[in-house]
Structure formats: structure tokens, C-alpha cells
C-alpha positions as CSV (number, residue, x, y, z in Angstrom):
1,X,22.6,65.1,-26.7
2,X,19.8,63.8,-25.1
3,X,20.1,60.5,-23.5
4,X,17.9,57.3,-24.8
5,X,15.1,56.2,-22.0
6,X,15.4,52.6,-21.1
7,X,12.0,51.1,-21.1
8,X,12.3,50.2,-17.7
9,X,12.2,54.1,-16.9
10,X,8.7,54.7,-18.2
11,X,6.7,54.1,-15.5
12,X,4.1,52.7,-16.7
13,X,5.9,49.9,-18.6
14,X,7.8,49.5,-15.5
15,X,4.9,49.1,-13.4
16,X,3.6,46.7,-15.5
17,X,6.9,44.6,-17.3
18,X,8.7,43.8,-13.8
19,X,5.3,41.6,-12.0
20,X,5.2,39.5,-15.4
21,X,8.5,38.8,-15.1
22,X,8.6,37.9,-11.6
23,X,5.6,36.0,-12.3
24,X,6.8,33.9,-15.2
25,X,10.0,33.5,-13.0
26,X,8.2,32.1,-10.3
27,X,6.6,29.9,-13.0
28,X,9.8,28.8,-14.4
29,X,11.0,28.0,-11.2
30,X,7.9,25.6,-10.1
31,X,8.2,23.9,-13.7
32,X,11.4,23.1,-12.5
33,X,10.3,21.4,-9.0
34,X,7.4,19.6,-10.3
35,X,10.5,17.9,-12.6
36,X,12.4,16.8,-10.0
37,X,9.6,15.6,-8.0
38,X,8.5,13.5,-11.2
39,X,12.1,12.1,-11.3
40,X,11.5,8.6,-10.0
41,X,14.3,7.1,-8.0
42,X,14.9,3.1,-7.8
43,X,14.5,1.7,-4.2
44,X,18.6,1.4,-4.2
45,X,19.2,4.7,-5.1
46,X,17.0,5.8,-2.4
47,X,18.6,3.1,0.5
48,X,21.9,4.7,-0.6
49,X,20.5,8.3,-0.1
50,X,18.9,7.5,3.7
51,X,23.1,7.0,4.4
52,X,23.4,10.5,3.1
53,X,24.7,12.5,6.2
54,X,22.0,15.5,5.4
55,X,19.4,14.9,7.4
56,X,16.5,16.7,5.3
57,X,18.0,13.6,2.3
58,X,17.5,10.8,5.1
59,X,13.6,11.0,5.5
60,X,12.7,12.7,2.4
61,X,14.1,9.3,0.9
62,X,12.6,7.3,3.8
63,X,8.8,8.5,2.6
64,X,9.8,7.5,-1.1
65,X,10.7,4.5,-0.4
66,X,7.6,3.8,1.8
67,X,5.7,5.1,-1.6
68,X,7.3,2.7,-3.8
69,X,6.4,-0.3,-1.2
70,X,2.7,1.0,-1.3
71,X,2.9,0.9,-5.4
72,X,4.7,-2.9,-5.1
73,X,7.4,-1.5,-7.4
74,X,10.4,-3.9,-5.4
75,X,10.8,-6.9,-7.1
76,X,10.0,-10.2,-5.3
77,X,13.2,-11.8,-5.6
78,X,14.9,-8.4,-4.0
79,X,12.8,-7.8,-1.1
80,X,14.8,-10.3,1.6
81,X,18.0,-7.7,0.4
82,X,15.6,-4.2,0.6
83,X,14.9,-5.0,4.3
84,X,18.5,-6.3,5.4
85,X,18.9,-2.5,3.7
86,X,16.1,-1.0,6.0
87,X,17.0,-2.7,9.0
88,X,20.5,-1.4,8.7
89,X,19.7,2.2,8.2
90,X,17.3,2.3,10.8
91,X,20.1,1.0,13.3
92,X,21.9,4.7,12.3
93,X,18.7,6.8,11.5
94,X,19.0,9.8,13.6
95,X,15.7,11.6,13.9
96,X,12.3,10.4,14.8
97,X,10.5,10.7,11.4
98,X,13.2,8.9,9.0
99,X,12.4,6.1,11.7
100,X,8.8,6.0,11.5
101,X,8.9,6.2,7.6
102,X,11.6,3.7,7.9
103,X,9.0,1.1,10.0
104,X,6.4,2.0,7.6
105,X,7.9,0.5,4.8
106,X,8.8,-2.5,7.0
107,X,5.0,-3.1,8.0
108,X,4.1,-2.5,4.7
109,X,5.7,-5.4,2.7
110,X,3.8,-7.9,5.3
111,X,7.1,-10.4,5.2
112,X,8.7,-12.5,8.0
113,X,11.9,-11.2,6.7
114,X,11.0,-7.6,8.6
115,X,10.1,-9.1,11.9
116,X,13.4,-8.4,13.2
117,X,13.4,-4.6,12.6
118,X,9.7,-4.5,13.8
119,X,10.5,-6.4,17.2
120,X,13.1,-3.8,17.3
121,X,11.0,-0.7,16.8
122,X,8.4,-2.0,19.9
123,X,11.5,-0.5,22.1
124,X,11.8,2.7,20.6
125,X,10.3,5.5,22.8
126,X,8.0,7.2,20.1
127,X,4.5,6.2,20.4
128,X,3.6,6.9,16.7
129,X,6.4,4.2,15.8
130,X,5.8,1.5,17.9
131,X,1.9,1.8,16.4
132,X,3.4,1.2,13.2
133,X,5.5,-1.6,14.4
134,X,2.8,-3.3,16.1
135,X,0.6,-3.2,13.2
136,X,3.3,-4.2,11.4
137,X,3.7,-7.4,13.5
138,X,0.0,-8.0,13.6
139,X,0.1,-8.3,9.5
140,X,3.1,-10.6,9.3
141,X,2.0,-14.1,8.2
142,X,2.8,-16.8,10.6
143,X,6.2,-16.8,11.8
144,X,8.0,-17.7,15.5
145,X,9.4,-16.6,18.2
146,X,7.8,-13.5,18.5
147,X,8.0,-11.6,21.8
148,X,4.5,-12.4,23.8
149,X,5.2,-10.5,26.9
150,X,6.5,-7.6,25.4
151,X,3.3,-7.4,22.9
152,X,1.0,-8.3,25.7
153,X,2.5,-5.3,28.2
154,X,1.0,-2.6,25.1
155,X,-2.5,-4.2,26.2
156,X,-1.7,-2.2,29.5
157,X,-1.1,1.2,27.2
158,X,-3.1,4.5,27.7
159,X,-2.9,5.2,24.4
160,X,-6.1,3.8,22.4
161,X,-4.6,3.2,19.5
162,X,-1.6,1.4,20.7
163,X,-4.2,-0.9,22.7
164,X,-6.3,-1.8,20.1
165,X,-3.5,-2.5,17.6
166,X,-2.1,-4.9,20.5
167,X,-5.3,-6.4,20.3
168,X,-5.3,-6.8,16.8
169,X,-1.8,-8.3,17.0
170,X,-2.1,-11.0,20.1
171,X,-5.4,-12.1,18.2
172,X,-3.7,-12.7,14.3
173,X,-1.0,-14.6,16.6
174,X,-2.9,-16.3,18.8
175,X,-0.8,-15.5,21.5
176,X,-2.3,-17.8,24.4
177,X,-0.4,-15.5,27.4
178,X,-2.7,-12.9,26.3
179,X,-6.2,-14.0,26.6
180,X,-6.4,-13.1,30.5
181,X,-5.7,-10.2,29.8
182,X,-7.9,-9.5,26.9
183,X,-10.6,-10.8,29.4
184,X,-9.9,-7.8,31.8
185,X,-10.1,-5.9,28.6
186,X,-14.1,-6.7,28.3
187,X,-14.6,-4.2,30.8
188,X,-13.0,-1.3,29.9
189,X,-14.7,1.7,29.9
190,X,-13.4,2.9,26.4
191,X,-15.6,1.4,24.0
192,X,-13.5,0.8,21.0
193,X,-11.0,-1.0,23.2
194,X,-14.1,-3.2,24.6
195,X,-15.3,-4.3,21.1
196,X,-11.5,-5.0,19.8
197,X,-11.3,-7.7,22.4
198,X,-14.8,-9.0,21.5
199,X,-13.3,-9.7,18.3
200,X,-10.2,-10.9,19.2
201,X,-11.6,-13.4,22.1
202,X,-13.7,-14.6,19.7
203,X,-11.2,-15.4,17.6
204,X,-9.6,-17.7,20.4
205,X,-13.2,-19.5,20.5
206,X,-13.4,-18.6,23.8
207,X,-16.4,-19.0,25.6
208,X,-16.3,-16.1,28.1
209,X,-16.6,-13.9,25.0
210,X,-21.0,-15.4,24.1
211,X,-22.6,-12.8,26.6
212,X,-20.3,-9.6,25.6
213,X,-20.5,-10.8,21.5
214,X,-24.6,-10.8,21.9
215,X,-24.8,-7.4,23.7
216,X,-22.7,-6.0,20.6
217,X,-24.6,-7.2,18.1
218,X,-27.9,-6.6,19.5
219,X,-26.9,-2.9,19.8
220,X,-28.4,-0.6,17.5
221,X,-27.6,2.7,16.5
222,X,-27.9,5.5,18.7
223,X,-28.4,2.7,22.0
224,X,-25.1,3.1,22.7
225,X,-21.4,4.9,23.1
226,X,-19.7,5.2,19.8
227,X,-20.8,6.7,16.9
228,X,-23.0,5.0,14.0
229,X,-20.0,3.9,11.4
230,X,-18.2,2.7,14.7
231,X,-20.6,0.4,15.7
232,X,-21.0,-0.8,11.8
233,X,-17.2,-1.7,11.7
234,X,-17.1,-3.6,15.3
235,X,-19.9,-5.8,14.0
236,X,-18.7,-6.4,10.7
237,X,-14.9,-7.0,12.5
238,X,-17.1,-9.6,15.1
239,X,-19.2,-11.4,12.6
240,X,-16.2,-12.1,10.2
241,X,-13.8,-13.4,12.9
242,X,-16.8,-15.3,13.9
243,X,-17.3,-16.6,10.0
244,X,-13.0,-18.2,10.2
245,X,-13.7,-19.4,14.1
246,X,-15.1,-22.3,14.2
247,X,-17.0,-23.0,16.9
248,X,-17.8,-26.2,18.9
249,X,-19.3,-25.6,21.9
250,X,-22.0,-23.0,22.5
251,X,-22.7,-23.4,18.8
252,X,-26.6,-23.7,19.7
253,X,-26.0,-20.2,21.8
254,X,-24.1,-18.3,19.0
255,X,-27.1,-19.5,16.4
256,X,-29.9,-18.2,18.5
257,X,-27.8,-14.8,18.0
258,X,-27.6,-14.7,15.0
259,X,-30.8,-16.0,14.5
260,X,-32.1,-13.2,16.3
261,X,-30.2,-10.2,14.8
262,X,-31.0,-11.5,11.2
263,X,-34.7,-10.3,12.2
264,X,-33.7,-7.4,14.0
265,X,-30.7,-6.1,12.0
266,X,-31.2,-3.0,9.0
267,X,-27.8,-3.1,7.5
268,X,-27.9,-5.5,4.4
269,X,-24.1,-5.7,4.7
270,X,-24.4,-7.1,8.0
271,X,-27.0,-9.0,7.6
272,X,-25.3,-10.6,4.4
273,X,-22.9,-11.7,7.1
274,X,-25.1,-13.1,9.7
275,X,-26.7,-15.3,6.6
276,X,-22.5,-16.1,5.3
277,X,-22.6,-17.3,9.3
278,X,-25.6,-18.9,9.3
279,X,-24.9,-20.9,6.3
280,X,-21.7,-22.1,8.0
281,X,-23.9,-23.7,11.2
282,X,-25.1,-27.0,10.8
């Protein structure tokens, strides 16, 4: 009797039936994925998941919670609880990134309530994270009690983006201790660091900052170190600090600067602000 062929035995079939099947497996299989990565999670679900003990469930729910934050999907009224929540698993978070996403969140809500956590996370010994934290700091409205020496020592940093976001941080809290050494900053060879302290010594009003603010904004493309979108930010950074500052003395001084780049400036964006400025000066 001769025996039936299966259909996988012709060859050709074969050949051709067992790639569309691994294909439309492999289809099925992503389908699948893209479903559970649509499956939104509430914020608690995910604080209860960062005390899973699998390390992989720890972070991934870390990032989703720092993508909820970014959406503003935590209700007001719960957000003093969320970072009690966030404070407390970063006290047991293990590895290095569930921290940083963990700080991330934290900066991002901009409350008082997560100063705690972010004065905590200056200590840690990861660069990346105490960037976050210090950022974090720098955007918290006005609260107390902050630690000025410990803030003022990332000044002293040789990593340029700690430095400038200490800058950025001893300026939105006018943190007095600092201004020396923001001073000794005006000389500093890296010139991103150089025009972050412009800015922020000018947001202290203080004086020292009228020759160093001038040379900036007389500067024109290509004159100088740092590239053309660089040098278009550090103005735009000096001339709004300058438009909250108030100025007393040198008023006369800062006017004839102005005065003098609203002829000599091509931006219309900046010179929009040199007029705002301007306008301001009586």
C-alpha cells in the first residue's frame, strides 16, 4: 500500500509553508508585546512593582512612572503620598538605574515635598544622578533649609554639566555663600561654565558681573569659543535674568549695553529682548 505524503514532505511546499509560518509566528508573538506595552499601569501599581524583588521589574517600573510624571497623570491631591512612596523605594533600590529613574520622577514633579529625597541623592556616588538631583533642586519653588555648602562644593566639579547645573541651582536659590565662588567662576576657561555664571551673578544684581555681561553680549557669531546656537542660548539666558533683576545701580551702564547691542544685534529674538529690557529702564 503506498503510504500518503504529508505536505510537509514535498519540498517545495516545505520550502515555502515553514518561513510563513515562522513569519506569522513571529508576528503573532510581537502583536502580543505591543499589548502589554499598551497596558497602562496606575502610579500605585507601579510603586508596588519597584518592591518587586526582580530586579529587571524594579526599573522597568521606575521609567514608567517617570513617564506618567512627564504626562501629569498623578492627581494633585496624591502627589505628597507618590513621593513618601518614591523616597521609600529609593532608600532600598539596588542598582544604579532604578535610582536615577527614581530621582527623575522626583525632579520632575517640581514640589517641596521631594526635596528630601533630592538632598539625599546629592550623596550618591553616580554622577548622572546627582545631575538629576541638582536640577531637581534648582526647579523646586522656594523652600528652606536647603544644604548651601554641599550645593556650592559641585561649583568645584570637573564635570561640566554638574557645574553648570550648580550654577543654575545656587542662582534660582539665591544662595549668598555662593557668589564668591561664582566670581572665580568668571574666569574659567570652559566657556559654557563662564556664561552660566554671567547669568547667574546677574541674577544676584551684582555689580562685578557689568564688564563680563557686556563682552557676552557684544560677541557675535564666529568671534568667539562656542558654537553659534550656544552663544544664542547664553544671551537669551543673560538678557531674561536681566528682564526679572532689577537693577539699581549701574542702571545708566547696563542701558548703554543694551543700547548698543539693539544697533548691533541680527537676531530678532534677541533683540525683542533687548527692547522687553529697554522698556523696563526708566
Amino acid at each position: 500500500m503506498t503510504q500518503k505524503k504529508k505536505l510537509l514532505d514535498n519540498p517545495v511546499l516545505g520550502n515555502f509553508i515553514i518561513p510563513i509560518a515562522i513569519v506569522l509566528i513571529g508576528a503573532f508573538l510581537v502583536f502580543l508585546f505591543q499589548r502589554l506595552l499598551q497596558t497602562e499601569k496606575s502610579y500605585k501599581e507601579l510603586l508596588t512593582e519597584m518592591n518587586s524583588r526582580t530586579f529587571g521589574n524594579r526599573w522597568v517600573a521606575a521609567f514608567e512612572l517617570s513617564k506618567l510624571i512627564a504626562a501629569n497623570k498623578i492627581p494633585e491631591a496624591e502627589i505628597p503620598g507618590f513621593i513618601a512612596g518614591l523616597e521609600g523605594n529609593y532608600k532600598i533600590a539596588n542598582g544604579e538605574r532604578e535610582k536615577l529613574f527614581i530621582v527623575a520622577a522626583a525632579a520632575g514633579l517640581k514640589r517641596p515635598e521631594a526635596k528630601h529625597l533630592l538632598i539625599r541623592a546629592l550623596d550618591d556616588f553616580d554622577q548622572t544622578i546627582q545631575l538629576h538631583a541638582l536640577v531637581g533642586i534648582g526647579n523646586l519653588p522656594e523652600v528652606k533649609d536647603l544644604p548651601e555648602a554641599k550645593i556650592i562644593s559641585f561649583l568645584n566639579s570637573e564635570d561640566e554639566g554638574i557645574k553648570i547645573a550648580a550654577i543654575f541651582t545656587v542662582a534660582q536659590h539665591q544662595l549668598m555663600s555662593g557668589v564668591k565662588s561664582l566670581q572665580v567662576l568668571l574666569e574659567s576657561n570652559n566657556t559654557k561654565v563662564k556664561w552660566a555664571a554671567i547669568s547667574a551673578l546677574v541674577n544676584f544684581g551684582n555689580e562685578v558681573v557689568l564688564t563680563p555681561m557686556a563682552d557676552l553680549l557684544k560677541l557675535k557669531a564666529g568671534s568667539g569659543p562656542g558654537s553659534v546656537d550656544g552663544l544664542k542660548v547664553a544671551k537669551q539666558n543673560l538678557l531674561q535674568t536681566l528682564k526679572r533683576r532689577r537693577w539699581e545701580k549701574g542702571i545708566l551702564h547696563i542701558k548703554n549695553i543694551l543700547l548698543e547691542m539693539s544697533e548691533n544685534e541680527k537676531d530678532l529674538q534677541l533683540v525683542q529682548l533687548v527692547r522687553e529690557n529697554l522698556d523696563l529702564i526708566k
